[in-house]
OpenMM code with the backbone's topology and positions (N, CA, C; nanometers):
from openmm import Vec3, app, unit

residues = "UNK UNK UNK UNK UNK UNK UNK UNK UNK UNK UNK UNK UNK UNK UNK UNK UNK UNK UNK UNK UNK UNK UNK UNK UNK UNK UNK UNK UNK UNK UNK UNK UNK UNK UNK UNK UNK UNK UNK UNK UNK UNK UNK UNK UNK UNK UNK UNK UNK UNK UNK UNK UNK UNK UNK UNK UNK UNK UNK UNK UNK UNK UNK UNK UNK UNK UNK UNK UNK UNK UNK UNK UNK UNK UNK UNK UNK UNK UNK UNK UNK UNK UNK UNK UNK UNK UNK UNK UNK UNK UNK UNK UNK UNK".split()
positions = [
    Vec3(8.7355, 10.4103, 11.5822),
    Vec3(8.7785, 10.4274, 11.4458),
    Vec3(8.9304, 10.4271, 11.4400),
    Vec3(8.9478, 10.4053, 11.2985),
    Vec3(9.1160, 10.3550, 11.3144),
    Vec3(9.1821, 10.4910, 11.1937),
    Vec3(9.2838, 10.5343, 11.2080),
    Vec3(9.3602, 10.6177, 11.1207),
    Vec3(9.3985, 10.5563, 10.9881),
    Vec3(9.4458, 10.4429, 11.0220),
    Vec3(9.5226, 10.3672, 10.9021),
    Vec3(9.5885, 10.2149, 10.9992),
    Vec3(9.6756, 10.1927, 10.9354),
    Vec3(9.6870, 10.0043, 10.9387),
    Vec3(9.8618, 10.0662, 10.8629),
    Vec3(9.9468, 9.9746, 10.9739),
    Vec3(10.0907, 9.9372, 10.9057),
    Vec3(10.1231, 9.8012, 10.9295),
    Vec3(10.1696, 9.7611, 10.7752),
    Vec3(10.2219, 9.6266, 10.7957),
    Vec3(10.3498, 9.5659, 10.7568),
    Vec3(10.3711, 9.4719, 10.8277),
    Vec3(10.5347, 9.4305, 10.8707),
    Vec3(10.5573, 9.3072, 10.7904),
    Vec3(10.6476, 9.3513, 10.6345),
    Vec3(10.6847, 9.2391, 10.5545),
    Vec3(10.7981, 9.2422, 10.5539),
    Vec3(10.8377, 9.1052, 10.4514),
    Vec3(11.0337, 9.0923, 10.4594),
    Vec3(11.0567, 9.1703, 10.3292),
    Vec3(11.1989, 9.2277, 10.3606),
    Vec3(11.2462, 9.2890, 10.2549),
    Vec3(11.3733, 9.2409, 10.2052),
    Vec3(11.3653, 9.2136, 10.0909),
    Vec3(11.4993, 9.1925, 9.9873),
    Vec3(11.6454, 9.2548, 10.0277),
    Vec3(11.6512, 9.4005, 10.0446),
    Vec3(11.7095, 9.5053, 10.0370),
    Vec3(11.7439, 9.5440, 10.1798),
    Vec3(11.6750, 9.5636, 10.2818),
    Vec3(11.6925, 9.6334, 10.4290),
    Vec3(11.6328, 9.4818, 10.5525),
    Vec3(11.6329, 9.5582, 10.6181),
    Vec3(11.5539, 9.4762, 10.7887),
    Vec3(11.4188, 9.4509, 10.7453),
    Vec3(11.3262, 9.5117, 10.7252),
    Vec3(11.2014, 9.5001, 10.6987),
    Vec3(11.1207, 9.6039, 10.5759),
    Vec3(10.9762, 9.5712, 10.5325),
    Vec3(10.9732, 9.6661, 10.4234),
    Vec3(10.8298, 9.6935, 10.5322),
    Vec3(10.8304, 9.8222, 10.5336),
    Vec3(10.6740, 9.8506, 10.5946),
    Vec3(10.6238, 9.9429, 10.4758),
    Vec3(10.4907, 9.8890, 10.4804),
    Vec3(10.3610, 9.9434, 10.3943),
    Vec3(10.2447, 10.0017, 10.5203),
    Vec3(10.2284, 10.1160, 10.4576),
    Vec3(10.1429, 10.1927, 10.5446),
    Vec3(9.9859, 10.2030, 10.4453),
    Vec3(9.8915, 10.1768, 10.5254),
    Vec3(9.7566, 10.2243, 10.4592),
    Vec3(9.6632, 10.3129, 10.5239),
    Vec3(9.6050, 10.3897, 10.4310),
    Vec3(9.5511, 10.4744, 10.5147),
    Vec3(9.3681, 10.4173, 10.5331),
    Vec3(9.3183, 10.5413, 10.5756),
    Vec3(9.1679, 10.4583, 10.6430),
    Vec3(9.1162, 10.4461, 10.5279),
    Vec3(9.1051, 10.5042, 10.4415),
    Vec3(9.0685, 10.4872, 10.3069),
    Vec3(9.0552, 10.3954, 10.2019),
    Vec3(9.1792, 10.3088, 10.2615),
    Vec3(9.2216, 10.2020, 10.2063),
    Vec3(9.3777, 10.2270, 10.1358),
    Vec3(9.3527, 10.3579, 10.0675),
    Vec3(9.4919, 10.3893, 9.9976),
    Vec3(9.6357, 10.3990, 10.0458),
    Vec3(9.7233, 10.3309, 9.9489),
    Vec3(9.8547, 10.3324, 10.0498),
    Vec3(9.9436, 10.4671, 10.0516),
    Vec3(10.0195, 10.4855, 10.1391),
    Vec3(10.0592, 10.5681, 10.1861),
    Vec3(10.2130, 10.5574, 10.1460),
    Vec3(10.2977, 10.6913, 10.1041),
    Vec3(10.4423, 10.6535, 10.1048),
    Vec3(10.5028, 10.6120, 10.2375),
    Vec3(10.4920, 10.7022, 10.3084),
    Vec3(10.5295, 10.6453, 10.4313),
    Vec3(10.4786, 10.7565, 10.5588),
    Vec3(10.4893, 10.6963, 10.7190),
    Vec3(10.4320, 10.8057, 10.7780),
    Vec3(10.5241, 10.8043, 10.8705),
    Vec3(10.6042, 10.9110, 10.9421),
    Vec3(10.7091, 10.9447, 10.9989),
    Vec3(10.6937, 10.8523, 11.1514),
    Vec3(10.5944, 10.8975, 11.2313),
    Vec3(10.5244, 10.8576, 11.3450),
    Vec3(10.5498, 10.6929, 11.3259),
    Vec3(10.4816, 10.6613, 11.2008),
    Vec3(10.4693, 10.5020, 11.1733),
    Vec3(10.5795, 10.4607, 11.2204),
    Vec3(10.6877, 10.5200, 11.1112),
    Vec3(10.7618, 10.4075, 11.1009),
    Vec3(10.8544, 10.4372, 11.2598),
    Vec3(10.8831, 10.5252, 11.3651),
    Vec3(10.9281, 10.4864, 11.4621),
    Vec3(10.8315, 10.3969, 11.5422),
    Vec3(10.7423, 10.4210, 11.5292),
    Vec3(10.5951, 10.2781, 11.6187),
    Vec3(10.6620, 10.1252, 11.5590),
    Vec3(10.7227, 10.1479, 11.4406),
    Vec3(10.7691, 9.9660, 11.3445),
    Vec3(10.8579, 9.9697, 11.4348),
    Vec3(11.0257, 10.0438, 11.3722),
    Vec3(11.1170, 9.9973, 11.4703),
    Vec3(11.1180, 9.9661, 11.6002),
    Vec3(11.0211, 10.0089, 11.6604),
    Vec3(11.0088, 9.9989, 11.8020),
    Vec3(10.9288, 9.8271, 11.8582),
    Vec3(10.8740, 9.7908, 11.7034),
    Vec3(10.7931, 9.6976, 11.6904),
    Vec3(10.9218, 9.6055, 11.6911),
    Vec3(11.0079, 9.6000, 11.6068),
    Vec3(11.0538, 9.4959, 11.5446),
    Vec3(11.1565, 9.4606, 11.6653),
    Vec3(11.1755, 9.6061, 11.7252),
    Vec3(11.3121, 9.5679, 11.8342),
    Vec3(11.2074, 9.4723, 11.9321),
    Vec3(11.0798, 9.5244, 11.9953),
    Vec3(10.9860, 9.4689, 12.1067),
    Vec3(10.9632, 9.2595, 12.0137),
    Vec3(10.9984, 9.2418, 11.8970),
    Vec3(10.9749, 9.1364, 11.8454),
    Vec3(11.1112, 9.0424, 11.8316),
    Vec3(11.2408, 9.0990, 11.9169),
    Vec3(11.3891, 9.0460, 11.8926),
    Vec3(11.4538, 9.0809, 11.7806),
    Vec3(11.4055, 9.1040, 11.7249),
    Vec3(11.5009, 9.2170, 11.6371),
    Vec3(11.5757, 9.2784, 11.6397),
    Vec3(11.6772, 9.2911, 11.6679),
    Vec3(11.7793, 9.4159, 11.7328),
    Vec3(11.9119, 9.4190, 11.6471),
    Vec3(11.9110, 9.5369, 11.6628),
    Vec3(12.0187, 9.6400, 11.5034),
    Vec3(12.0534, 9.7190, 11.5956),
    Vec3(12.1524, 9.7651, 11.5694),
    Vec3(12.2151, 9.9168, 11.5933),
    Vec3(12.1876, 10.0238, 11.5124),
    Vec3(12.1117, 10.0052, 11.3760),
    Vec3(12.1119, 10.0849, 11.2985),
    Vec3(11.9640, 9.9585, 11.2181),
    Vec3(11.8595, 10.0498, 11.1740),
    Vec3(11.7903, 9.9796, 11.1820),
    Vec3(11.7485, 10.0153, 10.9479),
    Vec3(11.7466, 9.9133, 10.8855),
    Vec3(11.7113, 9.9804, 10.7062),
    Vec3(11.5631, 9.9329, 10.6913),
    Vec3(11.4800, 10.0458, 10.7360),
    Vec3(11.3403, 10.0166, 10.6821),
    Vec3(11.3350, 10.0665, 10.5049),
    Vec3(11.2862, 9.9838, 10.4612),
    Vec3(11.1958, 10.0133, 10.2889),
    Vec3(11.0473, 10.0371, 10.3187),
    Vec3(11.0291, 10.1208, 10.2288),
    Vec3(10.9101, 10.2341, 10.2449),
    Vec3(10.8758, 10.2502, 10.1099),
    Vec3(10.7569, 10.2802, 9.9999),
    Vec3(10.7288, 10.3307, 9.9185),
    Vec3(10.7967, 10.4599, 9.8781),
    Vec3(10.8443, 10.5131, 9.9809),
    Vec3(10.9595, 10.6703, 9.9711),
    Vec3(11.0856, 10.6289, 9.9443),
    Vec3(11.1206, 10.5320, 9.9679),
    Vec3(11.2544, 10.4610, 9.9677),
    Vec3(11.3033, 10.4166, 10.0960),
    Vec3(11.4533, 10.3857, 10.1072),
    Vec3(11.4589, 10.3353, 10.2094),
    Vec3(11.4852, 10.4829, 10.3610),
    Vec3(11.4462, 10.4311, 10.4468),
    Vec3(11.5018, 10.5060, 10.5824),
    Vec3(11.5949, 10.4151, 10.6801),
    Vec3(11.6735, 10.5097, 10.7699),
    Vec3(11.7271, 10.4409, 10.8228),
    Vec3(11.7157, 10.5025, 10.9915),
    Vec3(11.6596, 10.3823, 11.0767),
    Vec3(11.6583, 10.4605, 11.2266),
    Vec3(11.7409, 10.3536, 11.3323),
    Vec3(11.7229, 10.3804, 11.4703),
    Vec3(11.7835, 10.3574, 11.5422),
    Vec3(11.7238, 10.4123, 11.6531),
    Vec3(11.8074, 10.3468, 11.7841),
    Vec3(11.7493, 10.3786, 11.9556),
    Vec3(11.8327, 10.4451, 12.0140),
    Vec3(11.8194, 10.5471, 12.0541),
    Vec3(11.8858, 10.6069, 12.1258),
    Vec3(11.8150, 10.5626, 12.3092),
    Vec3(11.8466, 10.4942, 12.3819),
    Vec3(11.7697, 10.4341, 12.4804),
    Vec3(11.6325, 10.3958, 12.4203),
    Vec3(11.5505, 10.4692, 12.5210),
    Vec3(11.3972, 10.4152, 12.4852),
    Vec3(11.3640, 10.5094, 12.3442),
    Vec3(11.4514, 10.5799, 12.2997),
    Vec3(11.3613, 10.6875, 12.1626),
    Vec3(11.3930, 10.6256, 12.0445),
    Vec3(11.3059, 10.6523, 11.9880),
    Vec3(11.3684, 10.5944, 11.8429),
    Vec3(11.3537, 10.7382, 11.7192),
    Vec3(11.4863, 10.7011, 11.6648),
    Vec3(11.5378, 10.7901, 11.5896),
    Vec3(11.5230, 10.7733, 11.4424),
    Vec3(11.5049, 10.8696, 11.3305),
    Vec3(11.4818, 10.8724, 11.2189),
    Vec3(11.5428, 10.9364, 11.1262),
    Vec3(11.6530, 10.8587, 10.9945),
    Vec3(11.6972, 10.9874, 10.9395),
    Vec3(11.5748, 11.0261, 10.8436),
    Vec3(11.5358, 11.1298, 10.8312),
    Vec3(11.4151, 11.1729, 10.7652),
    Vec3(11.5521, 11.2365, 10.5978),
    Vec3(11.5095, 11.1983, 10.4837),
    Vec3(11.5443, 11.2169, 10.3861),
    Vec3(11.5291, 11.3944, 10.3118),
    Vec3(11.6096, 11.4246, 10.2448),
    Vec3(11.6245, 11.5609, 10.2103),
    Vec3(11.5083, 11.5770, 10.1466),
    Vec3(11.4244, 11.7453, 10.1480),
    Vec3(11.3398, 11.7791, 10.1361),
    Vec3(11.3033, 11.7684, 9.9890),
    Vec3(11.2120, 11.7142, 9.9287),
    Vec3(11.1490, 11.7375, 9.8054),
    Vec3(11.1131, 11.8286, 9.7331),
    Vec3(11.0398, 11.9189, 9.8398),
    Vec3(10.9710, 12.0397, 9.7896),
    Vec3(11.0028, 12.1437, 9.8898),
    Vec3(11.0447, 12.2685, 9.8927),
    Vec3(11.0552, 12.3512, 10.0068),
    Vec3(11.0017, 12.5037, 9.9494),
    Vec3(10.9051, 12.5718, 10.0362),
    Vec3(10.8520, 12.6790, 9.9896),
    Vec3(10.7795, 12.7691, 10.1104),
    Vec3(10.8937, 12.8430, 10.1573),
    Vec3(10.8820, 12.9354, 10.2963),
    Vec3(10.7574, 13.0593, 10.2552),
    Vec3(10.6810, 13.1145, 10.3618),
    Vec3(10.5740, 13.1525, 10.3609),
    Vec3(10.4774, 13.1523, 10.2242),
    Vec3(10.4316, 13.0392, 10.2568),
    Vec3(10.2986, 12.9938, 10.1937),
    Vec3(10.2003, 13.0893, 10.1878),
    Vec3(10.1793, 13.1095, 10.3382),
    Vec3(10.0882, 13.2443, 10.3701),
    Vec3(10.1422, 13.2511, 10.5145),
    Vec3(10.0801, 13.3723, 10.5602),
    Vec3(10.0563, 13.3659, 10.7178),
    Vec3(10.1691, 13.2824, 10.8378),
    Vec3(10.2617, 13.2740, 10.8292),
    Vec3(10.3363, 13.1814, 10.9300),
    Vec3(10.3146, 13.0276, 10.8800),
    Vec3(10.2919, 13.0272, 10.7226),
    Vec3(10.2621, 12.8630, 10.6896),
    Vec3(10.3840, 12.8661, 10.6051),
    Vec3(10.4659, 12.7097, 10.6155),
    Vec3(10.5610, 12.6954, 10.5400),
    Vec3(10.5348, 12.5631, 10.4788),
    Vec3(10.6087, 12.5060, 10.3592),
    Vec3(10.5625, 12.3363, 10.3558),
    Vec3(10.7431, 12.2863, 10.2752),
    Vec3(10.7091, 12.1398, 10.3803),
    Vec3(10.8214, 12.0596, 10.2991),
    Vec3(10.7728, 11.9734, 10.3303),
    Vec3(10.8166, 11.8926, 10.2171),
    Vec3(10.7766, 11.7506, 10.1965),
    Vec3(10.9104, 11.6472, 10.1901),
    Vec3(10.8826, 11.5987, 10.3009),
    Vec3(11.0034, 11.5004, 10.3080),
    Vec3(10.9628, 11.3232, 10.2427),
    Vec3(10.8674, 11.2941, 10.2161),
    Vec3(10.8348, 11.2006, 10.1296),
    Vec3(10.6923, 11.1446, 10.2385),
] * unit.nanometer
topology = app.Topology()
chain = topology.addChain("A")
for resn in residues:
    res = topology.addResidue(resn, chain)
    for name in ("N", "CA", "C"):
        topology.addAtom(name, app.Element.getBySymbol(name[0]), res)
């Protein structure tokens, strides 16, 4: 069984636009994990940036390699709301 499906289109605006779907079918704004698995895609496909502008349904992100890691600026929090309950906190970064 599969989680979801990401796919690798051209973008107007940045390097690439990735669309994420989930198993459901429904699309996804974006998924953190994903999108370093893309960049990592696009560099393994000749692609190569120093600084990499993915477009996302969240907007754009911007990552990069630090050697073999790939890096993410993850965008300022949306929603932030410290103990939820119990040692639970939530933010939503898109």
């Amino acid at each position: 069984k599969v989680d979801g499906v990401i796919l690798l289109e051209k973008s107007i605006i940045g390097d690439a636009l990735m669309r994420t779907f989930n198993r459901d079918g429904t699309e996804a704004e974006m998924c953190g994990n994903g999108l370093r698995c893309f960049v990592k895609f696009l560099k393994e496909l000749g692609i190569d940036r120093e600084v990499y502008l993915i477009q996302t349904l969240a907007g754009m992100h911007t990552a990069w390699l630090e050697e073999e890691d790939v890096c993410v600026q993850i965008p300022f929090c949306k929603n932030f709301k410290l103990n939820v309950s119990d040692n639970l906190h939530f933010i939503n970064t898109g």
